[in-house]
C-alpha positions in Angstrom: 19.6 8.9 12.3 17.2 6.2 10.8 18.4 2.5 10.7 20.2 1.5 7.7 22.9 -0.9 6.9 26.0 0.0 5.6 26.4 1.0 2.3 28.3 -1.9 -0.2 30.9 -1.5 -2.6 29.6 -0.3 -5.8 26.6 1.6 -4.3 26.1 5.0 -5.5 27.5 7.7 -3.1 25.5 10.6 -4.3 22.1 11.0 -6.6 21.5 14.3 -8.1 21.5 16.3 -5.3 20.8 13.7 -2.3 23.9 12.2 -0.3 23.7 9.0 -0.2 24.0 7.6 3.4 22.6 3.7 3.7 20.8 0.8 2.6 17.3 0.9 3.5 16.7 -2.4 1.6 16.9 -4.3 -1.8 14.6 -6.5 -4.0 14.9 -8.0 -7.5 14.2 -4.6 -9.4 16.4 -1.8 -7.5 18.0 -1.1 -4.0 16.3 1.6 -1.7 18.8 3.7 0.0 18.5 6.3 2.8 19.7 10.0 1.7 20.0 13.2 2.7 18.7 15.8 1.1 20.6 19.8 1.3 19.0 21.3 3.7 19.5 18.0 6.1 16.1 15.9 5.9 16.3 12.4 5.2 14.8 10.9 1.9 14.1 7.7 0.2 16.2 7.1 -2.8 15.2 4.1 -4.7 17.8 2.9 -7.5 16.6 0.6 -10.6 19.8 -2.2 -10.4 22.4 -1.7 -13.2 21.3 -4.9 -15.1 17.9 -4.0 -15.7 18.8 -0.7 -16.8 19.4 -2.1 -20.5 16.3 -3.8 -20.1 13.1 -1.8 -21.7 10.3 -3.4 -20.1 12.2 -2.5 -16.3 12.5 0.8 -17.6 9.0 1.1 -18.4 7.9 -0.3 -15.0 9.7 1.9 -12.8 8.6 4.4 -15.2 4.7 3.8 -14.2 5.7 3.2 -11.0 7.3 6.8 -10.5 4.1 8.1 -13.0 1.5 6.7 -10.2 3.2 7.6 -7.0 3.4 10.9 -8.8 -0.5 11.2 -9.6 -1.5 10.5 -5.5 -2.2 13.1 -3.3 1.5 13.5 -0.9 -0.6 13.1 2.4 -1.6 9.1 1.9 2.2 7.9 0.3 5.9 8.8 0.1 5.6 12.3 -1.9 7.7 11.7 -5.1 11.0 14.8 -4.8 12.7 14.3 -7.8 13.3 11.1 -10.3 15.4 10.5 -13.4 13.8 8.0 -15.5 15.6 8.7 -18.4 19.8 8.5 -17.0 21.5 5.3 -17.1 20.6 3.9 -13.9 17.1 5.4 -13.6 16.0 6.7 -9.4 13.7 8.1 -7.5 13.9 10.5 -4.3 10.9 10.4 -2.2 9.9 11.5 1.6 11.2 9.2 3.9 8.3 7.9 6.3 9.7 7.4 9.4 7.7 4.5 11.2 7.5 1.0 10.6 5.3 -1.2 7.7 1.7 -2.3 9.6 3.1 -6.0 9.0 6.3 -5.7 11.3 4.0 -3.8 14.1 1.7 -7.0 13.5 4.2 -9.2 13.5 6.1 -7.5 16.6 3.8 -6.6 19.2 0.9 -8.6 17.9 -3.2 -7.5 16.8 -4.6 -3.9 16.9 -6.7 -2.9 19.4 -10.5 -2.4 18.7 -9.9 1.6 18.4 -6.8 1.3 17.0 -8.4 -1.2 14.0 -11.1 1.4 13.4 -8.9 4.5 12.9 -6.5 2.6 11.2 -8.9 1.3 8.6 -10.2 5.0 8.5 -6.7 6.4 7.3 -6.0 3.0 4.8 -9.8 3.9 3.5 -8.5 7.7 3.0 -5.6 6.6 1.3 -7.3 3.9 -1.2 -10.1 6.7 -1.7 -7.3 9.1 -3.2 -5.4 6.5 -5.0 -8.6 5.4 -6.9 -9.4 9.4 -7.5 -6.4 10.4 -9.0 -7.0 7.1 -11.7 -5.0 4.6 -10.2 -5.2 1.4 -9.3 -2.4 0.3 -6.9 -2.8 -4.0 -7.1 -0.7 -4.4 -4.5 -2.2 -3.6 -0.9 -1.2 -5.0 1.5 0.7 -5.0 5.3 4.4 -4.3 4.1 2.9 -1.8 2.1 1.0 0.3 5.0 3.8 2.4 6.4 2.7 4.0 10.0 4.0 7.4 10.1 3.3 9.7 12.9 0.6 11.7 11.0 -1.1 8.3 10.0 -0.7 5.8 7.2 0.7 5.9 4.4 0.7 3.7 0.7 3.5 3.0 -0.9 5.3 0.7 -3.6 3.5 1.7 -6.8 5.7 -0.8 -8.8 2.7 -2.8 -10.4 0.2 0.0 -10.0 -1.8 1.3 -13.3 -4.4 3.2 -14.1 -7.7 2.7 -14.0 -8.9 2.3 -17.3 -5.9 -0.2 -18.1 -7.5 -3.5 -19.6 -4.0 -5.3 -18.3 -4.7 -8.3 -16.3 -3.0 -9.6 -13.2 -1.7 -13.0 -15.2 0.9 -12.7 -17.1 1.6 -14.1 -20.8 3.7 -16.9 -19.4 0.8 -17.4 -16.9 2.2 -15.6 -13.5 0.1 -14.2 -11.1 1.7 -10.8 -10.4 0.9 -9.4 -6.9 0.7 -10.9 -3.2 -0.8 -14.5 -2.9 -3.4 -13.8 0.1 -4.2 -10.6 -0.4 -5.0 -11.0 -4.5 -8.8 -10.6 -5.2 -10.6 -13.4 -7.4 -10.2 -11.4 -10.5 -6.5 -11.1 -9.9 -6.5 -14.8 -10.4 -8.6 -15.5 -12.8 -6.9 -13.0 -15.7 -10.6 -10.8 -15.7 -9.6 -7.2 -16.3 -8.7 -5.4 -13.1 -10.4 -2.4 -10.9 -10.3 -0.7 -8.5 -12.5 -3.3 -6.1 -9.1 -5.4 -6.3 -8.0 -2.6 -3.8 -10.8 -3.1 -1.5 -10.7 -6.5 -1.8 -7.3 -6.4 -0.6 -7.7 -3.6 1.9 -10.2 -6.0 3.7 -7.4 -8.5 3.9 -5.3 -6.1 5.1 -7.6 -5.3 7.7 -7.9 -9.2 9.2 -4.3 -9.2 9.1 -4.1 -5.7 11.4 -6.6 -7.7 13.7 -5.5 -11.2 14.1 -2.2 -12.0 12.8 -2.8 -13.4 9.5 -4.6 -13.1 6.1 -7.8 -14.3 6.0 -6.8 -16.9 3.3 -3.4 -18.0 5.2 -2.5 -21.3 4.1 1.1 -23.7 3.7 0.7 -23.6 0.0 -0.1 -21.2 -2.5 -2.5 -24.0 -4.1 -4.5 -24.0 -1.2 -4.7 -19.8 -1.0 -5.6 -19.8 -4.1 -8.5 -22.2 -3.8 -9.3 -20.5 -0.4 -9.7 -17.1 -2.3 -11.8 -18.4 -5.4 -14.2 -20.7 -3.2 -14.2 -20.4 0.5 -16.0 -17.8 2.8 -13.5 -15.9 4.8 -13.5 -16.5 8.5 -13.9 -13.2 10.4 -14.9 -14.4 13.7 -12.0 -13.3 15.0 -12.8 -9.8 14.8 -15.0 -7.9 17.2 -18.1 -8.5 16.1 -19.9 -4.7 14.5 -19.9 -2.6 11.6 -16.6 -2.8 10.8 -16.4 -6.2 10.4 -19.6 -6.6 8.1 -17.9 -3.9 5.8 -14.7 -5.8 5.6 -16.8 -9.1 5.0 -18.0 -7.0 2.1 -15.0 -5.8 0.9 -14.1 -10.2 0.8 -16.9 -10.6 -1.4 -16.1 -12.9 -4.6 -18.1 -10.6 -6.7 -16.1 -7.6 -7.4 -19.5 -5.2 -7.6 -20.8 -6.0 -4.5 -17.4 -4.6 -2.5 -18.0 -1.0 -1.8 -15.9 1.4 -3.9 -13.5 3.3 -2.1 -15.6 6.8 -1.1 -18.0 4.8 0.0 -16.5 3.0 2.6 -14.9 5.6 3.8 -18.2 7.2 4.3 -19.2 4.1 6.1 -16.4 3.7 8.1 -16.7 7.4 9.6 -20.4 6.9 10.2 -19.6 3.7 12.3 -17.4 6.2 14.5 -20.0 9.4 14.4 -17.5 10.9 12.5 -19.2 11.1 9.1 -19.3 14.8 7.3 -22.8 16.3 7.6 -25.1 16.5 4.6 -26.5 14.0 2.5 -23.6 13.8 -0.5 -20.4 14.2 1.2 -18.0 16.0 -1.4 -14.8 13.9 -2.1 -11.9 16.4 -0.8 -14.6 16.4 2.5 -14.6 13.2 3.1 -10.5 13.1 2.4 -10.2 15.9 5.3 -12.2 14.1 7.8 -10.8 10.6 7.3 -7.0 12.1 7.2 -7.8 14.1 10.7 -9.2 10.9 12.5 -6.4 8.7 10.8 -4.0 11.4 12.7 -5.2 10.4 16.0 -3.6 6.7 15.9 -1.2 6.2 18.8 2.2 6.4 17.4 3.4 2.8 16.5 5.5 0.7 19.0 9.4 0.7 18.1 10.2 -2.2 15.9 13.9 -3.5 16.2 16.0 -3.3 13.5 
């Protein structure tokens, strides 16, 4: 059986159909429990807490949340089995991804290896390049949100995604900056209107983090990320010098249009490897195939303790 903590008084035993068996984890929206589903595989059930119920606006976000995750091809996230938006205490069930989030790895048993970096960014490349074609924009990528399954990584936490042609910026009216401070793109903090190069910008983060430890714009204070993001150069000498690292450099770039968009560096990224589809125009589900079968090949993650 999966880790989990016991349940706590007042937790729901059972959700629909799904036994409910543990507490996976809890944050300020909703609780996210470990269930089992009829026929005995284990699930994801995430639970909207009882006070924001009553609370439209919560509502609505876990409503786009369950929309998104919805929307994105099963292979690169937690495939959505069943929600109730609507009920009193709104859920959803979704696969349960069995392996640990890229940042406890990281933070366990230390950097990726050289081929472990490429076919990792290869599978989070795959996974961004399906987000972004089925309209969304997820807005916050980043390590705890890389789960490394056996058959490769996976996206999740769609809880400020939105679509692409949203005109909703990342600040909110009260002046908030709603994402993860070191892995927000300039835009993000600046209150421009957001697309999907905020991803990239973020998956290039993501991918220093994988290789050294820390985000490129680590820092004490979130003053000083912030100023690091907006007007400081990355430093990626850390990372074996090559292809790779001049496309993550690009994906860093201050100027949203000069990061690659999502196909495209995934086209890259499986050329740096001999690995690209043949042809001259790669079709979109082709290039999804080939960077999903590479991502496949990643050594199964070390065990994490609990």
């Amino acid at each position: 059986m999966p880790d989990a903590a016991p349940l706590e008084p007042g937790d729901p035993r059972a959700l629909g159909q799904y036994e409910v068996i543990g507490r996976l984890g809890a944050g300020g929206q909703g609780a996210v429990f470990l269930g089992k589903a009829p026929g005995g595989e284990y699930v994801a059930v995430k639970l909207l807490h009882a006070q924001m119920a009553n609370d439209p606006a919560a509502r609505a976000r876990f409503t786009r949340e369950v929309s998104a995750a919805q929307k994105v091809e099963p292979f690169c996230t937690a495939r959505v089995l069943e929600a109730d938006v609507h009920g009193d205490q709104p859920y959803v069930v979704s696969e349960f991804i069995d392996g640990p989030s890229l940042h406890d790895v990281v933070a366990h048993d230390g950097p990726r290896s050289a081929e472990e970096l490429e076919r990792l960014a290869i599978g989070t490349a795959t996974a961004l390049a399906a987000i972004h074609e089925a309209g969304i924009v997820h807005r916050d990528f980043k390590p705890n949100n890389v789960m490394l399954a056996s058959d490769g990584p996976r996206v999740v936490d769609f809880g400020i995604a939105r679509t692409v042609n949203s005109q909703e910026s990342a600040v909110t009216a009260t002046g908030m900056v709603v994402g993860t401070p070191g892995y927000l793109a300039p835009e993000q903090l600046t209150g421009a209107p957001l697309t999907p190069a905020v991803d990239i910008f973020a998956w290039g983060a993501t991918m220093v983090f994988a290789a050294t430890g820390q985000s490129p714009f680590e820092a004490d204070t979130l003053p000083v990320i912030i100023n690091r993001i907006l007007n400081e150069e990355p430093d990626l000498s850390a990372l074996p010098a090559g292809p790779l690292r001049d496309l993550i450099g690009r994906c860093l770039s201050k100027d949203a249009g000069l990061r690659p968009p999502a196909p495209q560096l995934l086209l890259n990224l499986l050329g740096a490897v001999g690995a690209a589809p043949a042809g001259q125009a790669a079709g979109q589900e082709e290039l999804l195939n080939q960077g999903t079968r590479i991502a496949s090949q990643l050594p199964p993650p070390p065990p994490v303790p609990p």
